[in-house]
N, C-alpha and C positions, 0 to 999 in steps of 0.2 A: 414549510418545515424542511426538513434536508433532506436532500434528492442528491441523486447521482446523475450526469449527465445521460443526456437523451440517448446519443452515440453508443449506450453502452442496455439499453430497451432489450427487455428477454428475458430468459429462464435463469441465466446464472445469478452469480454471487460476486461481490469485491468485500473483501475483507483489508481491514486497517489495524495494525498491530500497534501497542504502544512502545516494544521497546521487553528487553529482557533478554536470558541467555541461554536457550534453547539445550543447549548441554549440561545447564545446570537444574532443570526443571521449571525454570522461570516462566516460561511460556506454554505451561502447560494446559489451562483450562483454554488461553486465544485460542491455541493449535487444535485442541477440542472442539473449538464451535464452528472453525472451518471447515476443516476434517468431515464433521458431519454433514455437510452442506456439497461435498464434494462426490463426484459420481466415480464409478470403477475407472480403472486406468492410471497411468503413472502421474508422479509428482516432481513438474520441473522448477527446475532451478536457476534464473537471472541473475548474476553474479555484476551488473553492469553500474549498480552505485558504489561497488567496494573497489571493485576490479582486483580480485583476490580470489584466485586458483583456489586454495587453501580454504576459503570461505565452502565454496561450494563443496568439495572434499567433504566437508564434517559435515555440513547439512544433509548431505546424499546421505551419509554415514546414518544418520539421526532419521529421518526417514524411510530408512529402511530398517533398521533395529528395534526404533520406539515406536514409532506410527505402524510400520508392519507394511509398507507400499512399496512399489516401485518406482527409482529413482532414477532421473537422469537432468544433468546439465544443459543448458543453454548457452553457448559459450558467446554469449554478446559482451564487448567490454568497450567498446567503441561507437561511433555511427557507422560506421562502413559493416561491421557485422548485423546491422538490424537491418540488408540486405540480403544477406545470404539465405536459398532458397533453404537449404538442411536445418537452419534455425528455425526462420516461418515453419515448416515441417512437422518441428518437434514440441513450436507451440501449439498447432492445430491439433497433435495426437497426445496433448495433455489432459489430464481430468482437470487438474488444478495446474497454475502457475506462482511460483512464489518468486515475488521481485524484494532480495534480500537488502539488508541495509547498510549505510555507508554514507554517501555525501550527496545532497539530493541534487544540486548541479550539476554535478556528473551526470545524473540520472538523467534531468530533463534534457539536457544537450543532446546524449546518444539518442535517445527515445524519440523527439518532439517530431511530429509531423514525418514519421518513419513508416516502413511496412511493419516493422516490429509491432509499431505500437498499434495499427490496424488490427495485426494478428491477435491482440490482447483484448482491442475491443468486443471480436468477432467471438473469440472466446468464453467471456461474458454473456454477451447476449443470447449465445447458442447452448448455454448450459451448465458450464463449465466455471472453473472458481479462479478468480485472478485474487491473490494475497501480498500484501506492501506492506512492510516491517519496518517501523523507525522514520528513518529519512525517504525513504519509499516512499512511504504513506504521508508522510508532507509533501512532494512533488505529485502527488495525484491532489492535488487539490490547488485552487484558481491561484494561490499568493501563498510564496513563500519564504523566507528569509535566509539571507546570504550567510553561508557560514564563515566567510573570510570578513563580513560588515553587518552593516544594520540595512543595508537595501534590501527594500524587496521587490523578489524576483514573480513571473508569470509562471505557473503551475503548468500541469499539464489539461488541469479542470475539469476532472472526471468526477471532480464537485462540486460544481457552479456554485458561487459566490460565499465558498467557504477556505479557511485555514486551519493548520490542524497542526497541534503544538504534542509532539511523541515524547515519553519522558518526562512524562508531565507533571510537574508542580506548583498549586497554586499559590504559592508564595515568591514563584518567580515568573511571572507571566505576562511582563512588561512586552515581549517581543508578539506574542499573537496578539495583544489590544491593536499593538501599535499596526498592524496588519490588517486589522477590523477599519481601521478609518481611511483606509482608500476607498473611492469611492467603487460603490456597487458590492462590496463586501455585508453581509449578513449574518452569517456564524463563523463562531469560532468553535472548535472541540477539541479539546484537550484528554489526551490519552495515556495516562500513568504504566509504566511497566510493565506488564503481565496483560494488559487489559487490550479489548479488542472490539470495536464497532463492526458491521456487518449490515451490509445495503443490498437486499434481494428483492425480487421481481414485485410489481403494484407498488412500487414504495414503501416497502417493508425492511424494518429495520430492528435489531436484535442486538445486544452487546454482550459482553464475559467481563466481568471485574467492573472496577469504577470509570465510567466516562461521562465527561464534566462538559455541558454548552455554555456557550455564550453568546447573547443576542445582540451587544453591546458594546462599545469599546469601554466604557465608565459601566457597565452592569455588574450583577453579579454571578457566577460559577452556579451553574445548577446542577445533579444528576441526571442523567438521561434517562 
């Protein structure tokens, strides 16, 4: 069934968001389920798939207003920032980490084989909640597809032999089949708007809203 990578063994949480407009109310039951799942302490912010100042701005704004926590940035927007000691820092003294959304190649480029992304593992396993919104939550998982083509790209695989199609509708889901027949691929999930998967400790898993598997590239769309 669906597992989260070994790397990431422990107490925490990774949440997968489908997609939605946080200022509008759109995401309001996802940000519920993680939320709960998250321990005391502040709620950072990775700006590193938009690379938008302005993004993070209104999200700090948005968690500190509606959620009622303490917020603060992460200012990675490149690979040379997911060295810097004061970032590792402010991931470690995170309760939650929220890696917001944007273009998941950016994402994996900065991230892939980084301290950052260590920090994030560490995170996880120690207790604490790492959350990927959108194209986020497609670059955490083994294949993903190109947003300038139809190649597909290697994930970061924090969920072995899965793809995960954000914005999800199954009337257009030609790109994650196509993503299922590489080999050693297994699922697909597909995650509509507002909705939100959640992978905790034993292999426990929990979702908000509608989230759709697929075992198959020719199968069919189930409920989870």
């Amino acid at each position: 069934m669906l597992e989260r990578s070994n790397r990431l063994d422990g107490e925490g949480w990774l949440a997968l968001l489908g997609g939605g407009e946080f200022s509008f109310g759109e995401t309001e039951e996802a940000d519920a389920a993680w939320l709960a799942k998250t321990p005391e302490g502040p709620i950072a912010f990775l700006p590193v798939a938009s690379g938008s100042a302005d993004y993070a701005t209104h999200f700090s704004t948005y968690v500190s207003e509606v959620l009622e926590r303490e917020a603060l940035t992460v200012p990675i927007y490149r690979a040379r920032d997911t060295r810097r000691g004061k970032n590792l820092a402010r991931i470690a003294e995170s309760a939650a980490v929220y890696l917001g959304g944007g273009v998941a190649e950016t994402l994996v480029g900065a991230l892939a084989e980084s301290p950052a992304l260590e920090a994030l593992e560490t995170r996880v396993s120690t207790g604490g909640v790492v959350v990927a919104m959108a194209a986020a939550a497609q670059a955490l998982a083994a294949r993903y597809r190109s947003l300038t083509g139809r190649e597909a790209l290697t994930g970061l695989a924090w969920l072995p032999r899965t793809a995960v199609e954000t914005n999800f509708d199954p009337a257009h889901d030609r790109r994650i089949r196509e993503l299922l027949e590489a080999p050693g691929m297994t699922w697909g999930l597909g995650l509509p708007s507002g909705s939100a998967i959640l992978f905790g400790p034993d292999g426990t898993i929990e979702t908000a809203g509608a989230v759709m598997i697929l075992e198959e590239p020719e199968g069919d769309w189930k409920l989870l």
